[in-house]
N, C-alpha and C positions, 0 to 999 in steps of 0.2 A: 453588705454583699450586693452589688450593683450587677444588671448583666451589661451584656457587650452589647453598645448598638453596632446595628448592622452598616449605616454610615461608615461606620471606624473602620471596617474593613472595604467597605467601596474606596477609601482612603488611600489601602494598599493596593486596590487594584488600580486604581488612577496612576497612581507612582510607579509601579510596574509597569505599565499600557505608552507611559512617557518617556523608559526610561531602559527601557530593554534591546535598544538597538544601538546596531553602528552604520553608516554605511561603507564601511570597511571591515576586513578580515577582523574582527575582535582581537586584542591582548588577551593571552589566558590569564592576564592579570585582572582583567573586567571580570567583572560579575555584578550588574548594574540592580537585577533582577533580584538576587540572594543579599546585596547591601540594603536593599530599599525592604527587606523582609527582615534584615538585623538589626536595623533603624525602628520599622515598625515595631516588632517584637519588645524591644526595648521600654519605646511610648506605653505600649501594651501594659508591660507590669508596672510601671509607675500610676498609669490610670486605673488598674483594676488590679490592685495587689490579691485582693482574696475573691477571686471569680465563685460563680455557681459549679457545681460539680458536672461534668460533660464540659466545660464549656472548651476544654481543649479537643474534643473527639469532633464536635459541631464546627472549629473552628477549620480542621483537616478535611472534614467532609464537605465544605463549602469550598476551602481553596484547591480542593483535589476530586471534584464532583465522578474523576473517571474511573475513583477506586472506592466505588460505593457501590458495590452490587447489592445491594439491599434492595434498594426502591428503583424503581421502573415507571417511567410516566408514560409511555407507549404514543409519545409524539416527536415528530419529528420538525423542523422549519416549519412543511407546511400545515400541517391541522397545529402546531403548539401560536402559529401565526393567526390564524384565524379565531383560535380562544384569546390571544392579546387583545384583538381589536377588538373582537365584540367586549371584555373586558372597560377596554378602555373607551365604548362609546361611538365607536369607527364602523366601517362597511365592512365586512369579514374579509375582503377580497384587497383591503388596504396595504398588506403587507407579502402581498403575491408576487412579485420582485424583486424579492431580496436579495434573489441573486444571479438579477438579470446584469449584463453588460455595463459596465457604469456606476451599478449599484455597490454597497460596501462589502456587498456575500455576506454581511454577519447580521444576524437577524436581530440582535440585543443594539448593534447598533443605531438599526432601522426603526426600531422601538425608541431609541431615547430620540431620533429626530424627530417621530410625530408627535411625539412628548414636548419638544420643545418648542413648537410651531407655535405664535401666535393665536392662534383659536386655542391652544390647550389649555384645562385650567389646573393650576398647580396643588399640590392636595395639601390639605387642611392641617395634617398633623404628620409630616414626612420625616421627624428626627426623632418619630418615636415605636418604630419597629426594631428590634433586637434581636440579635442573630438567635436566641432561641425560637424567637416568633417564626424566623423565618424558618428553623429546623421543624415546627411541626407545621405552621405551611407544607412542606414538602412532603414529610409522611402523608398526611392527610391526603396532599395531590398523588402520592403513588398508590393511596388504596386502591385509585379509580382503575390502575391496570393492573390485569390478572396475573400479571409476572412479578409481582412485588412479592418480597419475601414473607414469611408466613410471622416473623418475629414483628413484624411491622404493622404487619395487620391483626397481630394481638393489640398490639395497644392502641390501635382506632378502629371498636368495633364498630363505629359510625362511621357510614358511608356517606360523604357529601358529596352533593354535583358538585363537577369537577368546573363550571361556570359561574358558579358562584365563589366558590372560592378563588377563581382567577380573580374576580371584581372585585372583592373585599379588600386583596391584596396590591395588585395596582393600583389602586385609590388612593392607596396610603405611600407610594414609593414616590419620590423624585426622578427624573430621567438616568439618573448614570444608577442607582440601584436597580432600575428596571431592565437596564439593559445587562448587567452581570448576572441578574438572578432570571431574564431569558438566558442568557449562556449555561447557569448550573444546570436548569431542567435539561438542557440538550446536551448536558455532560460534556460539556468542552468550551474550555477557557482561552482554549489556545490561539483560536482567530479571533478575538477580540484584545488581548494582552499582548501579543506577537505579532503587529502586524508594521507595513511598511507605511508611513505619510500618507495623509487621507491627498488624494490627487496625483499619485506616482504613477507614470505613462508607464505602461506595463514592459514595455524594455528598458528601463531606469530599475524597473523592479526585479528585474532576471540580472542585469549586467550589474548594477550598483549594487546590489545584496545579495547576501547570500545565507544557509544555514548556519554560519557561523557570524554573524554580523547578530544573531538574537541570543541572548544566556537567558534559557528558557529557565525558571527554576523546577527544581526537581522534588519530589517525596522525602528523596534522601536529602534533600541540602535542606530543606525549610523542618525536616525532624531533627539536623544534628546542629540546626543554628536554635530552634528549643530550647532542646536540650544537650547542652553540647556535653554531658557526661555523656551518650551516647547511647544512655539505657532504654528512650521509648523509640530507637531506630532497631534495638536487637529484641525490643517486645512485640515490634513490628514481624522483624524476619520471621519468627515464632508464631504470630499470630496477627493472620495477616487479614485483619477486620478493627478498620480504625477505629471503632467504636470499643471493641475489644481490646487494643494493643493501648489506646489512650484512656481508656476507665483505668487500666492497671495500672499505668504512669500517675494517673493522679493520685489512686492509692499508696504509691509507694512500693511498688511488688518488684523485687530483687529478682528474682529464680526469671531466666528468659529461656522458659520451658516449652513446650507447645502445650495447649490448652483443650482438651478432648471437645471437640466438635465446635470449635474454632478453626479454618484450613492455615494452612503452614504458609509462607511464603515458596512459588517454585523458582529454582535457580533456574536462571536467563543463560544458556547456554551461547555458543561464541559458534558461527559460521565455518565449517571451513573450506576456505575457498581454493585449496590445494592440500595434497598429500604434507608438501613441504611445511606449506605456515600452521597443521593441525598439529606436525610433531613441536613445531616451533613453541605452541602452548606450556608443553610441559616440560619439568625442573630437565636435568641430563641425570639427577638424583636421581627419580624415577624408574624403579625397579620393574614393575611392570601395569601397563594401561590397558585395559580392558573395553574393547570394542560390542560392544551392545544394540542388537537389533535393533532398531526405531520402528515399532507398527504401526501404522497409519489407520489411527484409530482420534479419539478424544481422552485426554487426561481426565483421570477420575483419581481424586485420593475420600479413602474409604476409611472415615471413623466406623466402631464398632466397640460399644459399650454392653459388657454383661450384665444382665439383669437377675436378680434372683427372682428365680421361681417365674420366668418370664422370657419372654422375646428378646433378641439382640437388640438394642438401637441401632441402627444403621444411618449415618449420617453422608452423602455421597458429595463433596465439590468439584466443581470445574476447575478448567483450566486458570480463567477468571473470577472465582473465588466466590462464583454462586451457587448458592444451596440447589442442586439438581437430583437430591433425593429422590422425589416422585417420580421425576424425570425416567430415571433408570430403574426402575420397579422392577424391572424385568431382571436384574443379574441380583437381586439381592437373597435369593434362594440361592443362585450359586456360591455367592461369598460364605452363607450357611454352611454351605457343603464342604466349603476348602475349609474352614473353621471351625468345625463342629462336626466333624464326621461321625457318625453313632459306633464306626467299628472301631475305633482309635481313640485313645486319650486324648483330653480335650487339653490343647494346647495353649490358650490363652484363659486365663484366671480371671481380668478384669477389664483390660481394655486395649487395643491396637487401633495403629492409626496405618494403612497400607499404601502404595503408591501403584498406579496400574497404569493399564491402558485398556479403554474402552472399544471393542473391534466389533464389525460385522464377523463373521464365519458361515461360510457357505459349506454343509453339510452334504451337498452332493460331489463336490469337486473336494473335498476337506482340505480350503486353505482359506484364509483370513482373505476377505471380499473386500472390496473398492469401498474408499472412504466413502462415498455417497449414501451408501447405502444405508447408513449408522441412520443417519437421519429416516427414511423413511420406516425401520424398524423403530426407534424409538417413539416415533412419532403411534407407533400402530399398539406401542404396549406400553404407553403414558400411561399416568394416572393423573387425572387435573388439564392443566389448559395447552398441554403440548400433545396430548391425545388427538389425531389427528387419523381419521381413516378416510386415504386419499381414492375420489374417485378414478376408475379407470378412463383417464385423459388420452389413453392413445388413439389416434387414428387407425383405422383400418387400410389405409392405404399405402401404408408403409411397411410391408410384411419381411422387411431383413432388418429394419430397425427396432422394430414391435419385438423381433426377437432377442436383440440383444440389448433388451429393457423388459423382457419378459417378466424376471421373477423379483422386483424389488423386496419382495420380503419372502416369499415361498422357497424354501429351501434350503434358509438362512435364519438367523439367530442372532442375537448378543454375545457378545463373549469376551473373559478380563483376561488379560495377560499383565502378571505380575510383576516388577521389577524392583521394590525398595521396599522398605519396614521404617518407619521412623521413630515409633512409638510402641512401647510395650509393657501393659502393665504397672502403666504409673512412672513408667521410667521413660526417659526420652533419649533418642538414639540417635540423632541428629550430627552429635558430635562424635560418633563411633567410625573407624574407617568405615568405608567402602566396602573390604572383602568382609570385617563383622559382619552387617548390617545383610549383606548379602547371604552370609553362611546362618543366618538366621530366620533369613527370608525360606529356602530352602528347608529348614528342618520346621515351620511352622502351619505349612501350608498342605493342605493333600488336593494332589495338581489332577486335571483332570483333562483328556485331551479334547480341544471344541471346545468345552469350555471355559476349565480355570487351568492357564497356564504359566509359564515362568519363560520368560525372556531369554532369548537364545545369546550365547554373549562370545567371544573370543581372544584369549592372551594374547598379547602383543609383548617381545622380551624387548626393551628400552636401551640395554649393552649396545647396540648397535646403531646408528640411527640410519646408514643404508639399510640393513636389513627388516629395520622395525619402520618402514617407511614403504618398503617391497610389501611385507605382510599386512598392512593396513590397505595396500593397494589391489590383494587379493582377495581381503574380505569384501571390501568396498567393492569387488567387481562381480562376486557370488551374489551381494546382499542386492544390486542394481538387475540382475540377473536373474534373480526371482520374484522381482518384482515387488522389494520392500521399497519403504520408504526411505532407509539407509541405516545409518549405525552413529551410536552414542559413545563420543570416547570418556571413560574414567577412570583418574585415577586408583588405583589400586587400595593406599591409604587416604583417598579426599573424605574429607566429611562433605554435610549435604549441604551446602549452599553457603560455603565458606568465603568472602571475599579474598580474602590472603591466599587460599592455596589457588591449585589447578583447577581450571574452570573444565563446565562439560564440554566437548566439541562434535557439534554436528554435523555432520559428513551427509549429503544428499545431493542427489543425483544435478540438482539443476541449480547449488549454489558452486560448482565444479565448472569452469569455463569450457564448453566446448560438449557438454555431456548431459544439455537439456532437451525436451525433446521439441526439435525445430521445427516450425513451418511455415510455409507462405500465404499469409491470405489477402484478403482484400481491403484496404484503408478507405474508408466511404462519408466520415464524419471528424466531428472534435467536438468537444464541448469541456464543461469548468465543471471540479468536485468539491465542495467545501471542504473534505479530509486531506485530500490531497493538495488543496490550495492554501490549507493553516500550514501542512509539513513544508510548504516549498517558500512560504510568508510572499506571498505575490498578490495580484488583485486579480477581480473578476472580469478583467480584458485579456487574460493568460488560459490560455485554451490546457487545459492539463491533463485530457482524458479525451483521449482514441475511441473510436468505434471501429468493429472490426467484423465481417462478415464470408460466407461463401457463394458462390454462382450456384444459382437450381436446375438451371435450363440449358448444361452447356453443352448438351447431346441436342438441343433445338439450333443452336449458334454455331455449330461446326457443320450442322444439313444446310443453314442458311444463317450467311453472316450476318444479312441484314434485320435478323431477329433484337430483337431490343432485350437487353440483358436482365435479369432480376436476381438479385439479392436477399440473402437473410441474414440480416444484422441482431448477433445473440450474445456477444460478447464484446466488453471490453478493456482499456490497460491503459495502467497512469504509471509505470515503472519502467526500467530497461535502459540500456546503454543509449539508446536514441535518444532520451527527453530525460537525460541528466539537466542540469542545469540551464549548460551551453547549446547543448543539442536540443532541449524544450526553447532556449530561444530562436534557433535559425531553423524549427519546424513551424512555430510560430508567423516568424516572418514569410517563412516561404508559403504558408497557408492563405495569411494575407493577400501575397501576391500572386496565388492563381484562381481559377473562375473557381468562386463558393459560391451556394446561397444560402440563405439563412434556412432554419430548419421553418420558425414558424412560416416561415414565406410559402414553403413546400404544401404545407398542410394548407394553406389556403389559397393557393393557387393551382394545385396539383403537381403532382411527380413528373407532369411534361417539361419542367422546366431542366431537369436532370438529364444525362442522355441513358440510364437505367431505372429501373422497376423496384422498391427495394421492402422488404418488412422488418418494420421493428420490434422484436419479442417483447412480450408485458414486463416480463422484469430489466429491462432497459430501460434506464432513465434518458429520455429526450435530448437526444446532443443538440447544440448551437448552430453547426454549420453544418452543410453537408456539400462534398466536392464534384463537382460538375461532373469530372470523367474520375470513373474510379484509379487506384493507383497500387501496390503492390506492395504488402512489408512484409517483412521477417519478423517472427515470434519465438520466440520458445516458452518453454512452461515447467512444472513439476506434475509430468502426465497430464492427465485428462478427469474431467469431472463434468457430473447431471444438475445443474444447480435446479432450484426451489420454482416448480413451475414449469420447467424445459423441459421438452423432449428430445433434446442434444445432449450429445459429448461438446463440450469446451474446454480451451486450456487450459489447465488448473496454473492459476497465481502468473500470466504471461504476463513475458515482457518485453519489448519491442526493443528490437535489435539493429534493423535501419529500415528507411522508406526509401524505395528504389525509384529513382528518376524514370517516367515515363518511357522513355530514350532506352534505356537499360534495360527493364522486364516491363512486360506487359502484363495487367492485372489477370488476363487470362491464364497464367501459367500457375495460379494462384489454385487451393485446391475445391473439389465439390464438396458437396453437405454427402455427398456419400463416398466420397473418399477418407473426408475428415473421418466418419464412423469407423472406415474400415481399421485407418490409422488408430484411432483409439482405442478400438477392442484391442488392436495385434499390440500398442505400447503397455495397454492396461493385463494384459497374457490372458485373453479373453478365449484366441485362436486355439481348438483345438486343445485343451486342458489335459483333456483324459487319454491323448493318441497313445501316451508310453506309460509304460509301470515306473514308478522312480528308481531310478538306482541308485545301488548299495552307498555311491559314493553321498548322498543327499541324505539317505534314508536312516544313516546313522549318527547325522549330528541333532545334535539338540534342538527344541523350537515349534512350535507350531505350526509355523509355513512350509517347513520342509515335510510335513506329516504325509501329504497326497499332491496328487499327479501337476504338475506346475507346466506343464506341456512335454514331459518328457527329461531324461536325465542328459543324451544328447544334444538337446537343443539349447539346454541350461547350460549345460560347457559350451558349446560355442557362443552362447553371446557373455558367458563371463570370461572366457578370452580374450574377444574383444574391446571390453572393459579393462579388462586387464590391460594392455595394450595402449588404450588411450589414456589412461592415468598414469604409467608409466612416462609418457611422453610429455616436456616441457609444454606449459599453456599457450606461449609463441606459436610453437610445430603443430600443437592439436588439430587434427581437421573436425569439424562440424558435424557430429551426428543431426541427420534429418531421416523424418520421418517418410518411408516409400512404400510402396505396393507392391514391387516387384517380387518381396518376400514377407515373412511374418514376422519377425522382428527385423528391427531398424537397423539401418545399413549405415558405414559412412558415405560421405559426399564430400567433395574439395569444401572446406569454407574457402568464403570467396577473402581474396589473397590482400584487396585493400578495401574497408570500408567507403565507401565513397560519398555516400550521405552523413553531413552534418559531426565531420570529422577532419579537422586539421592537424594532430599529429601524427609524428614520426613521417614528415613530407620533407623532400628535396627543399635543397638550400635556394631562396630566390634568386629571380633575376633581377639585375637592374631596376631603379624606377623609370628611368632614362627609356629602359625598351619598352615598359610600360602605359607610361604616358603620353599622350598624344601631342607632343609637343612642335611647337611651328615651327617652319622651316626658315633654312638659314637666311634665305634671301626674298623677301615676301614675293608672294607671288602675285600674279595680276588677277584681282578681283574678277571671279567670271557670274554668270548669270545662275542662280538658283535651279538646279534641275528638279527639285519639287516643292512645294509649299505646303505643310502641314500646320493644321489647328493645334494648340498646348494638347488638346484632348487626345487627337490623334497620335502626338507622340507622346502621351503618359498612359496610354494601354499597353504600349511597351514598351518602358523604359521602369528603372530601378531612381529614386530619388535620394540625394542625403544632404541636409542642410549644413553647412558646415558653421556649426557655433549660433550663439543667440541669435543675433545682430541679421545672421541669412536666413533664419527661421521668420524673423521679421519683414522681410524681404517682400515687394511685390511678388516674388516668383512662389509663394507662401501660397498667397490665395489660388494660383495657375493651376497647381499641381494636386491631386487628390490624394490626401491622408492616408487611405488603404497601399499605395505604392509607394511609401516612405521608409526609410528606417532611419531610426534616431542614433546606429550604432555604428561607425565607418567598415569596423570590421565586417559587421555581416551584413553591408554594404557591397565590400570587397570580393565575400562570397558570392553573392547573391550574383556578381559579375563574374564569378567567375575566376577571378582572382589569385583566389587560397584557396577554393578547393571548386574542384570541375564541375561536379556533382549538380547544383544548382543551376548552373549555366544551362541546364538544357530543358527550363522551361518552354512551355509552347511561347512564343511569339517575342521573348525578349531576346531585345534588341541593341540595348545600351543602356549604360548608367552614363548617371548626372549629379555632379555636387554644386552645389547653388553654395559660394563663399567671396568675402571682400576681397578687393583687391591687393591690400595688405598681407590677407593670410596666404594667399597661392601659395608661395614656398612652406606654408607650415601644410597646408594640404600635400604636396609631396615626401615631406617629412614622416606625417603621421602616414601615410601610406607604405614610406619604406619601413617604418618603424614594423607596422603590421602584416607586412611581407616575407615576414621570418619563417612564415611558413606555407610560403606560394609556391607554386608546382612552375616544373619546368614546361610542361608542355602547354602550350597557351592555347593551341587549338580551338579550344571550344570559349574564349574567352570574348568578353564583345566590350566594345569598345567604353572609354568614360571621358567623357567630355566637365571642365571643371569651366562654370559658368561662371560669369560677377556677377555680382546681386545686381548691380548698374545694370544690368541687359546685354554688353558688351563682349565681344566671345568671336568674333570673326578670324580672329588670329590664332585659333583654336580648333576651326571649323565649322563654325555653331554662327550664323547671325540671324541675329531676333530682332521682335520689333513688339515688348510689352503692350504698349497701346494696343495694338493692334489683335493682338494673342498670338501670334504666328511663328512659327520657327522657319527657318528657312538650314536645308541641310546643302550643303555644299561635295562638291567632290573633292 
């Protein structure tokens, strides 16, 4: 019985890291990722027919480091960086880069370069650590943080510095081990396995690849290539602790039951991103589907073990499958209470496994309180390392803010809201419909209002699919209208987490086109995020995360323009229709091409360099660039939220909608830090709670939210009309809910009729290349005198550059021209001129594009231009001219004559 070296799996991950791409759209016949793991797996049993026992839980936990909530190493890049080096012999400050510009972003691979440098010395016995070695390696390194689970830290009751065991263990790895078991501690494999060619010019990496260009492997594909009977993927579902699901598989355990105080797998519910595509989920079978409050709370499933002659166990998981027992200390007297009631027959005989939601509940207004707040209550009635009693951080200068952040905890509470039963008594319910599971939920529990309650739910009859399409659009405009989170569609008979049948579908206000809540602020930065730059597989010259801010001073700048403006930069957003794919490359570009400066530059030369004043909040991480003159974008979000340290409202989950050309809006119409407030109390139903008594028509359905005063029973009809109203209406027709002041809930506004930023379709048919190009005229004309002389330099501060093809990139006009005004891409080239879409064209100061190409290719440069014209606007207006240069220097026949030697352009009339 040999164990597994850990090489043997650096093995797979090499072959994976080589062999996971395309750069083209993938074959869904590819799967380069899942062969090189059926290949492997293969090797596997022939090398090690009879393994040690674990060795298949150790081997899932290493190749899936992000579904191990067990252990916690409470570092991130930078401190797990600075234990490498000192580890490895280095200056702590060695690996401080990782993920600067140029650099790989992956810090495992930054580890194996200094590992393989010449001065390294190679270790002594490197083909002799074994993936068990490295499995208590790791417990060992997660006793060091207090968030590691409590099973983990039974079995090392020894505490070791966490420095020396980093040196024990790099001493003994080779460069590519060192760098996959830096990625396991930092729980992500995915920017190291899934990345684009070391040296991809970051528009190579946006236009040539894409997310479908990588077969990422999956949980599910690497358990059912295992086992392809199928049985440690359904011990999984059941028992969703790979350590737990793969002990059973090795024993041979048949029954794929849930396991008490084991958490369940939760079914991944489906989007819905209209009325239309949520009914489209389910069968026409379907008799009746059942619409289910969503309260915006945290997922809690609540084992509960009876004890004789003793206390319940209470076992509490997250969403994420970690033991948050302690955590929630605080409702576990109430789950007593629904459970155990002294005046009632006790209900459960041995054991229940329950399904909730974790809420605030504000007891003076009695309705379930703004998700934020979960966190400062739990924080105040922890037990263990999430106990937290936050000091009073407000400012006193702020007294309309201070008040509506007054009571984070005072007055408020914990509280479950119940919705599923999965287990009962030794018996699992997993497989029972829906309305079972349900009519059982209800006869087991004694509900309590505030604080044990039962999920408010609504029939939907399926006969019909106009009618059952009207009625979903009515719930969904009550549920939006008092300010839930939204509603849970299920079927009627679904089991829980069934792949084959009808999925859950979640219906929420701002996965709904047109129905998020809008607004405009200020665009002031970019910078790069490793989570967001592994999902996009691009490199760290790809800006993928906005900063975004409000004006403080704009009652100083409307008394006197000439005030210098200041900013508070407190949020920001890597998602939205703008910086999809195509749209994150021609923001990119366009970023490139107008006055940045570098962030570090700022701090060391001061904020005079900017033409505003600006602050960055501590929980902001330091963008890259910051934009000379501020600019204007559209956001929306799912409401409003207090993150961890702020004393703002920001947009919960925004995501950028477009960035408005200078030309267009002016960052001033953008809104203040006291308007954003106002906006967020009035979307959050802050305003005025208690003004009316509820009526009859609220006050008699089901629910906890509808219990107390939501701001009145009239003001809840009218804006669930409203809703009503706009969901009703095609997504095309929708106009734009934005958020205004004029009133206390949100009003519509026209959405604006064409996006005009960093969007080329559904645009008029092209013109001509012929009206396009600047082509010479018929009868040459008489050479006249040059009426100005300009430096290269001079006209590359305004002008657009595009090398056309290798051979012009080689070109003396290579070295003329500076990098930062280039694009590698003709199309958004073409934009950028103006071209395809107007939007662009109205940067400050540009003046012309320029393609530097042989004289051979000229007719393929008109070519690929009409090619890309397919979707060029009619109105040229704002379009500026392009001039198509030879590489030779030559171009007078064109308009253009130059004199390389010399550096000079010479422009003609």
């Amino acid at each position: 019985m040999s164990e597994v070296k850990f090489n043997f799996l650096v093995s797979l991950f090499n072959g994976i890291a080589r062999h996971a791409r395309t750069e083209t759209k993938r074959d869904r016949e590819q799967r380069p990722a899942l062969d090189k793991f059926i290949k492997w797996s293969a090797r596997f049993k022939e090398r090690y027919p009879d393994p040690p026992n674990g060795t298949t839980a150790i081997l899932f936990r290493l190749l899936f480091p992000e579904f191990d909530p067990e252990r916690k190493y409470h570092m991130q890049e930078l401190r797990l960086g600075q234990q490498v080096a000192i580890a490895l012999g280095r200056r702590d400050d060695t690996f401080a880069n990782w993920s600067s510009s140029g650099s790989s972003g992956c810090l495992g691979l930054e580890v194996k370069r200094e590992m393989t440098l010449p001065s390294s010395q190679a270790p002594a016995d490197k083909d002799e650590m074994t993936i068990h070695d490295i499995s208590d390696f790791l417990d060992k390194l997660a006793t060091c943080s207090p968030y590691t689970s409590e099973a983990i830290r039974r079995l090392n009751p020894t505490k070791v510095q966490r420095k020396h065991l980093m040196r024990n263990m790099y001493n003994k790895l080779n460069p590519d081990a060192a760098a996959y078991l830096t990625e396991i501690i930092l729980k992500d494999l995915s920017y190291i396995l899934y990345r684009v060619p070391e040296g991809t010019h970051w528009e190579d990496a946006l236009e040539k690849y894409n997310t479908r260009s990588f077969y990422v492997l999956t949980i599910y594909d690497a358990m059912s290539a295992w086992d392809p009977s199928g049985r440690l993927w359904r011990l999984y579902k059941c028992r969703a602790n790979l350590t737990a699901a793969c002990n059973a598989w090795e024993a041979g355990v048949q029954a794929t039951s849930p396991q008490l105080h084991v958490p369940i797998a939760i079914p991944k519910s489906v989007k819905g991103l209209s009325l239309q595509y949520a009914m489209s989920r389910f069968n026409q079978a379907e008799s009746t589907v059942w619409a289910e409050v969503k309260y915006d709370g945290e997922r809690a499933q609540i084992h509960v073990e009876c004890v004789p002659n003793g206390q319940p166990k209470i076992t509490i998981y997250s969403k994420s499958h970690r033991d948050s027992t302690k955590d929630r200390q605080y409702v576990h007297p109430l789950i007593l209470r629904a459970l155990f009631d002294k005046t009632a027959p006790c209900r459960v005989q041995q054991n229940v496994i329950l399904d909730a939601e974790m809420v605030a509940f504000d007891r003076n207004t009695e309705r379930i309180d703004e998700f934020w707040r979960i966190r400062c209550l739990v924080e105040s009635t922890a037990v263990g390392v999430r106990n937290k009693q936050r000091p009073d951080e407000r400012s006193q200068d702020n007294e309309y803010y201070n008040a509506s952040l007054s009571s984070d905890t005072d007055g408020g509470h914990l509280a479950l809201v119940f919705f599923d039963v999965l287990y009962l008594d030794g018996a699992s319910l997993v497989d029972k419909p829906y309305s079972q599971r349900r009519t059982i939920l209800e006869s087991l529990l004694l509900f309590e209002p505030g604080s044990c309650m039962l999920s408010a739910r609504f029939a939907i009859d399926m006969s019909s699919k106009v009618k059952a399409e009207d009625e979903l659009a009515w719930h969904c405009a009550r549920a939006f209208a008092r300010f839930e989170e939204g509603l849970v569609l299920k079927v009627d008979n679904g089991r829980y987490n069934d792949p084959r049948g009808s999925p859950w579908v979640k219906m929420k206000k701002d996965y709904i086109p047109g129905l998020g809540d809008t607004l405009d602020v200020v665009f002031l930065g970019a910078g790069w995020q490793k989570k967001r730059a592994a999902g996009l597989h691009v490199t760290t010259d790809v800006w993928t995360t906005f900063y975004f801010g409000v004006v403080t001073n704009m009652n100083e700048i409307k008394k006197d323009p000439t005030v210098r403006p200041s900013f508070e930069i407190y949020f920001t957003s890597e998602y939205g229709d703008a910086v999809l794919r195509k749209g994150l490359h021609h923001l990119n570009f366009w970023l490139r091409c107008t006055d940045h400066t570098p962030y570090e530059t700022v701090l060391k030369k001061g904020q005079k360099l900017l033409s505003y004043d600006f602050k960055l909040f501590p929980n902001v991480p330091p963008p890259r660039v910051m934009v000379n003159v501020p600019l204007l974008a559209e956001i929306y979000g799912a409401g409003f939220t207090v993150p961890r340290g702020s004393q703002r409202y920001e947009p919960r989950h925004p995501r950028i909608t477009l960035v408005y050309p200078r030309s267009e809006k002016s960052w001033m119409e953008g809104v203040t830090n006291e308007q954003l407030d106002k906006i967020a109390r009035a979307a959050c139903g802050k305003e005025d709670q208690c003004q009316e008594a509820v009526d009859k028509l609220w006050a008699n359905e089901k629910g906890p939210a509808y219990a107390g005063g939501l701001r009145g029973a009239k003001a809840t009809a009218q804006r669930a009309g409203k809703f009503y109203t706009l969901l009703s209406k095609k997504a095309a027709s929708r106009k734009r809910l934005r958020c205004v002041l004029d009133e206390i809930e949100m009003e519509k506004q026209v959405q604006e009729d064409e996006r005009r930023f960093m969007s080329i379709g559904n645009l008029p048919a092209p013109q001509q290349v012929g009206e396009q190009l600047m082509a010479p005229a018929s009868t040459p004309r008489k050479r006249r005198k040059p009426n100005a002389i300009f430096t290269v330099e001079q006209v590359a501060c305004s002008s657009l550059f595009h090398f056309y093809r290798k051979c012009a990139r080689e070109s003396v006009w290579a070295e003329s021209f500076p990098r930062h005004g280039r694009s590698r891409d003709l199309g958004s080239f073409l934009q950028g001129c103006g071209w395809i879409d107007d939007s662009i064209s109205s940067w400050d100061g540009l003046k012309r594009g320029i393609v530097i190409a042989r004289e051979e290719d000229m007719q393929d440069v008109k070519m690929d231009v009409q090619r890309l014209g397919s979707a060029a606007i009619r109105d040229c207006s704002a379009r500026v001219p392009v001039w198509v240069l030879p590489v030779d220097g030559g171009g007078g026949t064109i308009g253009l004559e130059t004199d390389v030697r010399r550096r000079t352009v010479a422009i003609l009339e």
